[in-house]
Backbone as CSV, one residue per row, in Angstrom:
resi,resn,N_x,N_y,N_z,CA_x,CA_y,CA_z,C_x,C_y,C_z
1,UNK,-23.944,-90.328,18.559,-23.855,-89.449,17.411,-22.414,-89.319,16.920
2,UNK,-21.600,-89.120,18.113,-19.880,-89.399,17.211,-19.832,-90.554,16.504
3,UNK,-19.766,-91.638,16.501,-19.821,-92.730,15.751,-20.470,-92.558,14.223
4,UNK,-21.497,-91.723,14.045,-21.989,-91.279,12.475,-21.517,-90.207,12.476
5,UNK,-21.115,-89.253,12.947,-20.466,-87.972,12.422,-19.229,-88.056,12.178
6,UNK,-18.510,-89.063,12.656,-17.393,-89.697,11.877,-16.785,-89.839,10.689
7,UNK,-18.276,-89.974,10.012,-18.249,-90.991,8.517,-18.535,-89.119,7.627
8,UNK,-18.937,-88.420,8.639,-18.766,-86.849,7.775,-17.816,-86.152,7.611
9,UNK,-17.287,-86.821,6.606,-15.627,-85.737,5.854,-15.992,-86.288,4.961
10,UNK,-15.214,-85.499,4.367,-15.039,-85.224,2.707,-13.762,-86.858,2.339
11,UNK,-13.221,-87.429,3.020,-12.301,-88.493,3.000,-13.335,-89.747,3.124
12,UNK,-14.075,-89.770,4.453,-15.081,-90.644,4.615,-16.638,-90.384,4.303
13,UNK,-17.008,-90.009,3.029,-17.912,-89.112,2.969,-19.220,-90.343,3.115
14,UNK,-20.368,-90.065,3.600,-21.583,-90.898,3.978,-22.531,-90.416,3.027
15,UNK,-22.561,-89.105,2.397,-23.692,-88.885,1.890,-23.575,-89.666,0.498
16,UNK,-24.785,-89.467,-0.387,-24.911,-90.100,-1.492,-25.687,-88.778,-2.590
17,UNK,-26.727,-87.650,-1.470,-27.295,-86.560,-1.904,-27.412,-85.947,-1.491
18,UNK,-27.805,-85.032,-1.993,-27.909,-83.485,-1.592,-29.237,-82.793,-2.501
19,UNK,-30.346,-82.512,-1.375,-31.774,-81.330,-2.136,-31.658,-80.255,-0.989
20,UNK,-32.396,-79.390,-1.692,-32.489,-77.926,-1.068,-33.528,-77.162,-1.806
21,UNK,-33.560,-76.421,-0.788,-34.751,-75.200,-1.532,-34.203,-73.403,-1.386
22,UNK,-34.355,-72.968,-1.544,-34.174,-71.554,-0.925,-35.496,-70.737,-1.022
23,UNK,-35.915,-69.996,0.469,-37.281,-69.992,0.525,-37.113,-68.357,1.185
24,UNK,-38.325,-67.209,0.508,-38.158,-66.008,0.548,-38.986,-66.105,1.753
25,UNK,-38.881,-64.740,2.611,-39.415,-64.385,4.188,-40.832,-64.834,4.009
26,UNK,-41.835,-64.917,2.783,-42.745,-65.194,3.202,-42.923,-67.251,3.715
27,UNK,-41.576,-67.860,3.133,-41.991,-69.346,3.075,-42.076,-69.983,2.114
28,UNK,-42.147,-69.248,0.356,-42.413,-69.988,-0.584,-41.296,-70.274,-1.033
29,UNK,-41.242,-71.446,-1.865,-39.904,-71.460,-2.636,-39.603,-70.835,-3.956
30,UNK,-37.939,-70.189,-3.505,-37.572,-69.299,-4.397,-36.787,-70.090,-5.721
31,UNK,-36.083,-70.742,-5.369,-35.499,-71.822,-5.868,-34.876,-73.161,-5.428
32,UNK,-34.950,-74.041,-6.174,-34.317,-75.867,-5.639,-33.496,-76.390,-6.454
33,UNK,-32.824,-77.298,-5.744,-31.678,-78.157,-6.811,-31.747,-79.663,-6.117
34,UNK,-31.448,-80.612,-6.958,-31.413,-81.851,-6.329,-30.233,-82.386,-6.789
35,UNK,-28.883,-82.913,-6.243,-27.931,-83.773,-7.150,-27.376,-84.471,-6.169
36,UNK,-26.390,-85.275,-6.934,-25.536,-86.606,-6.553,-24.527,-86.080,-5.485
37,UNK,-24.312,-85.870,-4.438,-23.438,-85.070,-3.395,-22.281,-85.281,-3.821
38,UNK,-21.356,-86.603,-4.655,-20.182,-86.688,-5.184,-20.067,-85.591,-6.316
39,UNK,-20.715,-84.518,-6.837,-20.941,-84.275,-8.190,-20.508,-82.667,-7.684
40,UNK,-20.612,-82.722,-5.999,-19.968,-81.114,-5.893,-18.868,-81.226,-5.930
41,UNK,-17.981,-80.115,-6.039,-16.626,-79.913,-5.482,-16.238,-80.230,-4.011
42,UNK,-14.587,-80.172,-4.333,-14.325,-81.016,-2.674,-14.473,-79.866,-1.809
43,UNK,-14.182,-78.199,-2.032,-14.833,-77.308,-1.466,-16.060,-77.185,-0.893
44,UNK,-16.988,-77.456,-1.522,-18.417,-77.835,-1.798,-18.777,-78.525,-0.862
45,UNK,-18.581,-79.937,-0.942,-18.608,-81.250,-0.165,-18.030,-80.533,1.587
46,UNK,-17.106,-80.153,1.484,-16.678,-79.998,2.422,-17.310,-78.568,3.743
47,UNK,-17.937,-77.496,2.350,-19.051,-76.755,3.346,-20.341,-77.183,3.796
48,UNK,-20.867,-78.243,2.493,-22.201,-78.445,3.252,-21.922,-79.730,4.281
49,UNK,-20.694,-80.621,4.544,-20.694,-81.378,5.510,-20.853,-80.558,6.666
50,UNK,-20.022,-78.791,6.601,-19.953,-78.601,7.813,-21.592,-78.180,8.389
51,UNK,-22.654,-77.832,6.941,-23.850,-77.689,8.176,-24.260,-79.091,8.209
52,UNK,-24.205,-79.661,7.384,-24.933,-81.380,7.793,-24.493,-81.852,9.549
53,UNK,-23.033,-81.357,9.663,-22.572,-82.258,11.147,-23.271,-81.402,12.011
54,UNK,-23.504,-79.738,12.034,-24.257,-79.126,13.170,-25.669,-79.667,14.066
55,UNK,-26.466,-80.407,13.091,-27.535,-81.261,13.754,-27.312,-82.288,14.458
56,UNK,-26.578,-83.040,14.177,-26.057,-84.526,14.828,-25.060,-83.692,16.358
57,UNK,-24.399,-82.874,15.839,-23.403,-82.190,16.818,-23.465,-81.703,17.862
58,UNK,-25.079,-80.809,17.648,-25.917,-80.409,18.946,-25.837,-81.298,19.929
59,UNK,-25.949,-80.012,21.035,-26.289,-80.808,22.835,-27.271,-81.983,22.875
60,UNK,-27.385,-83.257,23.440,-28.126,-83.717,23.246,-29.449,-83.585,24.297
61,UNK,-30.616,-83.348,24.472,-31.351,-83.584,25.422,-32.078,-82.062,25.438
62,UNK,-30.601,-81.328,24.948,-30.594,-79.783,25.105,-31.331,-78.895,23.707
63,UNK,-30.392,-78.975,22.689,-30.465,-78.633,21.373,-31.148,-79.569,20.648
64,UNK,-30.437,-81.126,20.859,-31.320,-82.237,19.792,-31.988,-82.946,20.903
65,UNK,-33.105,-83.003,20.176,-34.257,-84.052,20.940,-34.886,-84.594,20.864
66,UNK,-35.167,-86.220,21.325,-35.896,-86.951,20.542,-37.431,-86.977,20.529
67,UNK,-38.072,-87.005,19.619,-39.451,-86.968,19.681,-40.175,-88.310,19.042
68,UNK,-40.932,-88.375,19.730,-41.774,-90.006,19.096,-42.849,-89.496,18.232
69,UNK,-42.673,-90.558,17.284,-43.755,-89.847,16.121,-44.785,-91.057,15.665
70,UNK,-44.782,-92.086,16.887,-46.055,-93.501,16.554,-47.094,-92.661,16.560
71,UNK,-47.706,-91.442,17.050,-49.324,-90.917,17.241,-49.452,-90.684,15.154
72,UNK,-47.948,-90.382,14.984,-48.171,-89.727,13.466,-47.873,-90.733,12.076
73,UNK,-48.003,-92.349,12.790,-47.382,-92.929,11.663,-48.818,-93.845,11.473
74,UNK,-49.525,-93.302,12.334,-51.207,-94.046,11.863,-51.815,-93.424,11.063
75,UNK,-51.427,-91.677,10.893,-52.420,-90.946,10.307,-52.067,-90.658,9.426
76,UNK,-53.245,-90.480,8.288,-53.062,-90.417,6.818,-52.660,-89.150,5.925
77,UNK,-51.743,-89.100,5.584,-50.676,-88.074,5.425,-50.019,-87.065,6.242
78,UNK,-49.260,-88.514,6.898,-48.621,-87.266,8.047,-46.903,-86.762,7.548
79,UNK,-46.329,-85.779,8.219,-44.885,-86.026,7.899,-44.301,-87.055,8.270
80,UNK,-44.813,-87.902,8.719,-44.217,-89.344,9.236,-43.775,-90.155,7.914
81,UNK,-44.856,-90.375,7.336,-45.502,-91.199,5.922,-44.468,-90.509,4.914
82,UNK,-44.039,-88.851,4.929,-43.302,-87.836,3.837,-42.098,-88.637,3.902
83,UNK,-41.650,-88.210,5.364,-39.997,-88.527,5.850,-40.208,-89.942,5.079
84,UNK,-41.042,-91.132,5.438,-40.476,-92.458,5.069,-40.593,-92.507,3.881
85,UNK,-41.241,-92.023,2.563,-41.357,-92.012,1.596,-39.618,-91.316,1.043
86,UNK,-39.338,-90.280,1.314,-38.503,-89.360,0.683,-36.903,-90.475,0.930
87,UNK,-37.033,-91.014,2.420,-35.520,-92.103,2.860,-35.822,-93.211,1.969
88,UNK,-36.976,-93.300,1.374,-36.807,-94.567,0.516,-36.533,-94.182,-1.047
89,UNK,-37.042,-93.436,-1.479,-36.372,-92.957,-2.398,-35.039,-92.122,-2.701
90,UNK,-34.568,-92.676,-1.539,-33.152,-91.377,-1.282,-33.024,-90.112,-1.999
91,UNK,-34.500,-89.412,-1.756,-34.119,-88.055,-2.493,-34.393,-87.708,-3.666
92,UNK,-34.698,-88.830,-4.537,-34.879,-89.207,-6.171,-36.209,-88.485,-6.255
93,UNK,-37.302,-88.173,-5.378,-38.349,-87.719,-6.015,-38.205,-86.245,-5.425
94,UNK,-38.666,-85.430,-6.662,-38.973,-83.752,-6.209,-40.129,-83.431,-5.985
95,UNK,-40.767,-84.147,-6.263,-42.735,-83.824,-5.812,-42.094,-84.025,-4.599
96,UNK,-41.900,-85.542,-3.862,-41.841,-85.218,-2.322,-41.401,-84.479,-1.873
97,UNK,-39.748,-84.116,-2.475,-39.159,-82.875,-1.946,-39.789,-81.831,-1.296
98,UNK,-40.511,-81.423,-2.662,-41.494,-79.927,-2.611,-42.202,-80.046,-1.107
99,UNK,-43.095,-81.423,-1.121,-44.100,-81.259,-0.440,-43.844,-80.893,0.894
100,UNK,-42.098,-81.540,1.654,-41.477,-81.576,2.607,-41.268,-79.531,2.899
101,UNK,-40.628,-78.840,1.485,-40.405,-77.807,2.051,-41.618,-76.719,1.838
102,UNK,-42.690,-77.369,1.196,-43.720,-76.543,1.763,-44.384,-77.083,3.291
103,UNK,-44.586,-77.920,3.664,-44.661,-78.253,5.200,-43.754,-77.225,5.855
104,UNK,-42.360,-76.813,5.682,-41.656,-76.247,6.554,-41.950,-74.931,6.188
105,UNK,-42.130,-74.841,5.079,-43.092,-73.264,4.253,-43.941,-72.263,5.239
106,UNK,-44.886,-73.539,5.310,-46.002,-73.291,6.188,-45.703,-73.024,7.768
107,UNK,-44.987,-73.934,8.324,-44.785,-73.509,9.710,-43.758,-72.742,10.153
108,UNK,-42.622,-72.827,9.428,-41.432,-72.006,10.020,-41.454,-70.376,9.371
109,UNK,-41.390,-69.783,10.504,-41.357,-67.947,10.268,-40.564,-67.277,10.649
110,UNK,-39.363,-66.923,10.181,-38.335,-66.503,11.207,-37.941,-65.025,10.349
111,UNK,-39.018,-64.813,9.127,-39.248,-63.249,8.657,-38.024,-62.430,7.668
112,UNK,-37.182,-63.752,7.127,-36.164,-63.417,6.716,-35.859,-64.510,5.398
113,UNK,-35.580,-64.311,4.590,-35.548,-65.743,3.694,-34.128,-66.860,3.915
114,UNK,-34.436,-68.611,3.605,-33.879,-69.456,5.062,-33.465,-70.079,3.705
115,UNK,-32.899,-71.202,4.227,-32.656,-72.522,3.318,-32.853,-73.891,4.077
116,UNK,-33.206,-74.805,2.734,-33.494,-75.891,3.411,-32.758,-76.767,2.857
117,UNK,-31.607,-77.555,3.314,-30.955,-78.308,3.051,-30.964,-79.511,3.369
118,UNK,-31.553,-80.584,2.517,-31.823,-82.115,3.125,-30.622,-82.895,2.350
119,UNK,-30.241,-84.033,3.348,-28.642,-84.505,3.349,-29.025,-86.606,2.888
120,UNK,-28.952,-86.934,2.074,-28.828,-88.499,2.118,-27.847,-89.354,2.787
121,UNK,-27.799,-90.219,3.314,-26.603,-91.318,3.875,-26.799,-92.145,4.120
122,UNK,-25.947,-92.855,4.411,-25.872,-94.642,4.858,-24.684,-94.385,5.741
123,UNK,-24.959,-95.364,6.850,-23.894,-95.940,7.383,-24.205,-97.471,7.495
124,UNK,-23.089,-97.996,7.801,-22.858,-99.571,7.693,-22.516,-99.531,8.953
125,UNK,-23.325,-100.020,10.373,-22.900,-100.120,11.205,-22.385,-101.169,11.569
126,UNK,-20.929,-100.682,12.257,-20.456,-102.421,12.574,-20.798,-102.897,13.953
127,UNK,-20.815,-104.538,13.942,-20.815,-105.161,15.140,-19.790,-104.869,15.905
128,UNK,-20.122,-104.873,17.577,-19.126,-104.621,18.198,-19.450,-106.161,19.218
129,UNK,-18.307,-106.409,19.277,-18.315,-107.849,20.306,-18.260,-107.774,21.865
130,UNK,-18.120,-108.667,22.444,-19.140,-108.775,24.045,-17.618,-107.895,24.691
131,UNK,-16.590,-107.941,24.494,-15.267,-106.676,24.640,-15.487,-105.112,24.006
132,UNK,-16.572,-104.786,23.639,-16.802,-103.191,22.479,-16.139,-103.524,21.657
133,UNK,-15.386,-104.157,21.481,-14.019,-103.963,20.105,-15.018,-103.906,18.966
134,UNK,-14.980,-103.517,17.295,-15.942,-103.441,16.250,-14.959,-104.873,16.066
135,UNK,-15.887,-105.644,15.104,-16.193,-106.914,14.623,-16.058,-106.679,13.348
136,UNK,-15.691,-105.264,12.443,-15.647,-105.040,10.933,-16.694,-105.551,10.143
137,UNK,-17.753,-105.940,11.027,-18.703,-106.906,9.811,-20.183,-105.983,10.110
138,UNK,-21.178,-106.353,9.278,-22.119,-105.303,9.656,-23.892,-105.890,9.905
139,UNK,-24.304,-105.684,10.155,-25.802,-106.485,10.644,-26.945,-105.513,10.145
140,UNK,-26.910,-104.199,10.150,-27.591,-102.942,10.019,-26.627,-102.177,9.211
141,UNK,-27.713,-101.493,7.876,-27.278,-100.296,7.375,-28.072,-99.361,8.005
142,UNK,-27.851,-98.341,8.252,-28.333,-96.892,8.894,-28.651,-96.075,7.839
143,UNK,-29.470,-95.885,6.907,-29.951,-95.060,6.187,-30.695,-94.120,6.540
144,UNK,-30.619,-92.689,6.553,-31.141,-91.374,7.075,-30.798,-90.273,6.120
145,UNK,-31.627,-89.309,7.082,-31.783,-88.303,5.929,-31.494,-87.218,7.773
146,UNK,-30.843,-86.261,6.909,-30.220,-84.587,7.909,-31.212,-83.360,7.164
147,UNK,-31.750,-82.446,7.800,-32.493,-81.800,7.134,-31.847,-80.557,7.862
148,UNK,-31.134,-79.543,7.455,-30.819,-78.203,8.288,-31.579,-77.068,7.661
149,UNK,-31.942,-76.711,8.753,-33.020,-74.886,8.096,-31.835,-73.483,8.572
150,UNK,-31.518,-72.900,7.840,-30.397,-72.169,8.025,-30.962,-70.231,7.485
151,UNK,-30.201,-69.242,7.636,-30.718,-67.848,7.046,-29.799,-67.789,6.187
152,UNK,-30.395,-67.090,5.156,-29.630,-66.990,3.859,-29.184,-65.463,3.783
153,UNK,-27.335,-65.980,3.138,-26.724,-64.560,2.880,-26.537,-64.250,1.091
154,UNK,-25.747,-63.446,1.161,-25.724,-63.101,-0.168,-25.295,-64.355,-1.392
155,UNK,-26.326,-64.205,-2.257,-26.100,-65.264,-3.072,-26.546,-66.601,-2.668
156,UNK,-27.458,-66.902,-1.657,-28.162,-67.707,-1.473,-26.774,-68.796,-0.798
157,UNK,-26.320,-67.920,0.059,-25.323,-68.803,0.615,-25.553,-68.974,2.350
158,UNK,-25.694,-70.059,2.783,-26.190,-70.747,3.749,-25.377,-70.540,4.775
159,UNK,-26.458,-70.133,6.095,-25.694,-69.537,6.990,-25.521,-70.926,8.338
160,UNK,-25.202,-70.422,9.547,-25.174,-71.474,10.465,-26.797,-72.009,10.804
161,UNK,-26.790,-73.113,11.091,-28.097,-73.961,10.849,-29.058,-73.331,12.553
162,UNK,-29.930,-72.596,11.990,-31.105,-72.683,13.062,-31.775,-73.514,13.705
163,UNK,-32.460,-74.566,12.269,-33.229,-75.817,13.245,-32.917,-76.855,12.137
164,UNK,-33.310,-77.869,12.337,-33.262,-78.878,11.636,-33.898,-80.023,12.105
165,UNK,-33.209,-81.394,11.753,-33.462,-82.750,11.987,-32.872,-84.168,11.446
166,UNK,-32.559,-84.955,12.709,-32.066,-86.290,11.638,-33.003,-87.113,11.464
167,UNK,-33.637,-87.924,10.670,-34.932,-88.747,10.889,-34.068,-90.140,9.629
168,UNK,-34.392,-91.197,10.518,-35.170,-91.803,11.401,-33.839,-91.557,12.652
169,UNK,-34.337,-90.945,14.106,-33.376,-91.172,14.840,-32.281,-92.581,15.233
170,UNK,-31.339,-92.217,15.233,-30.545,-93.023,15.711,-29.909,-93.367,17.025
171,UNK,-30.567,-94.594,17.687,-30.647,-94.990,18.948,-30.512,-96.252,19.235
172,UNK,-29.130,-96.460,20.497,-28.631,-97.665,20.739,-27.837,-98.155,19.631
173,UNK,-27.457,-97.370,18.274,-26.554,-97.786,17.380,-27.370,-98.540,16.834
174,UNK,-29.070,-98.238,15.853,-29.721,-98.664,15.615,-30.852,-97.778,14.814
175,UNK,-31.262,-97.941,13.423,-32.705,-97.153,13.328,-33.603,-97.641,14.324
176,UNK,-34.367,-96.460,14.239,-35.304,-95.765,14.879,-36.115,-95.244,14.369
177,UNK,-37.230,-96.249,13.267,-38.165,-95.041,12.459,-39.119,-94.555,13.251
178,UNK,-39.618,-94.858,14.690,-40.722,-94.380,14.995,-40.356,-92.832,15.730
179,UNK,-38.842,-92.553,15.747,-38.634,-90.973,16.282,-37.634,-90.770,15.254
180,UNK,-37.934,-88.947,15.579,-37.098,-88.403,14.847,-35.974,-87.036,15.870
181,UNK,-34.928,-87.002,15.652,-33.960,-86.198,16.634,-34.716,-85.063,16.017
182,UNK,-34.848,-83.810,16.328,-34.721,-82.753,16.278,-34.135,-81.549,17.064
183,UNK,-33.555,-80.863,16.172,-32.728,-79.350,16.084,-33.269,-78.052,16.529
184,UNK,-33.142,-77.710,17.796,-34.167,-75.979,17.782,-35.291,-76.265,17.710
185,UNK,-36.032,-77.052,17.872,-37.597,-77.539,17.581,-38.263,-76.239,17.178
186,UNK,-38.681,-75.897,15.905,-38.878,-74.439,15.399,-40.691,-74.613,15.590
187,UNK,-41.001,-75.686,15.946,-42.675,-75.620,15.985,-42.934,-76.819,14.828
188,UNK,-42.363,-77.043,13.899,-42.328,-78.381,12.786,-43.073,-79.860,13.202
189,UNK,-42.635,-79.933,14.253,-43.251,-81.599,15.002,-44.114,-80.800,15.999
């Protein structure tokens, strides 16, 4: 996970987007925005990197954990099918959006109104040669999506991240669509 949380600064920035919802204690959505993550301020850029890195940042084994999701990529409309739909459109569609934060609508209750902040990126992973040294050249792009569920303060301003998720996990310096890391496992998977 250091190796992609790396590429999160505002200097080396990875993302490409940024969607969200803001969702009242009962779960519904209160309001959403979808834009180009270059299009915030470097202020901007630079707060929501800091909840984007809290998921990747977590303990591993402890806080983030991997879960296999082959039982859910047979069945017909699962969040399996959402997640791969939404990383292929990097974000571009808001029907999926929606559909993603009513799924989290529905299951997450924490009785207080939350936010849902989903993160776009790429990394270009480089080869590393039979010494570790990187090889500067690249074999795999790493395209993923960060999803943080956070409590909302005044002005719909986003607090430290409760639960979340990176999907498709990243393992062995490699996608991983058949798991996804997860954050606080809030009951979601």
């Amino acid at each position: 996970m250091l190796e992609l949380t790396r590429r999160m600064s505002v200097a080396r920035n990875c993302f490409s987007r940024i969607a969200g919802a803001y969702m009242d204690e009962d779960g519904f959505v209160d309001e959403s925005f979808n834009t180009h993550f270059l299009k915030l301020t470097k202020s901007e850029q630079e707060k929501n990197i800091k909840i984007a890195k809290a998921i990747p940042f977590a303990k591993p084994e402890d806080e983030l954990v991997n879960i296999d999701m082959k039982t859910q990529m047979r069945s017909k409309d699962s969040l399996w099918q959402l997640l791969m739909a939404l990383r292929e459109c990097e974000l571009k569609n808001d029907a999926l959006l929606y559909n993603l934060y009513e799924y989290i609508g529905e299951r997450y209750d924490p009785g207080y109104p939350y936010g849902i902040y989903v993160f776009y990126g790429n990394y270009d992973v480089p080869v590393k040669g039979a010494d570790n040294e990187s090889q500067w050249e690249s074999e795999e792009v790493y395209k993923f999506m960060i999803c943080a569920i956070s409590p909302l303060h005044d002005d719909y301003e986003m607090g430290t991240p409760q639960a979340g998720f990176l999907f498709p996990a990243f393992a062995n310096r490699s996608t991983d669509v058949t798991s996804i890391n997860v954050f606080n496992d809030p009951g979601l998977f």
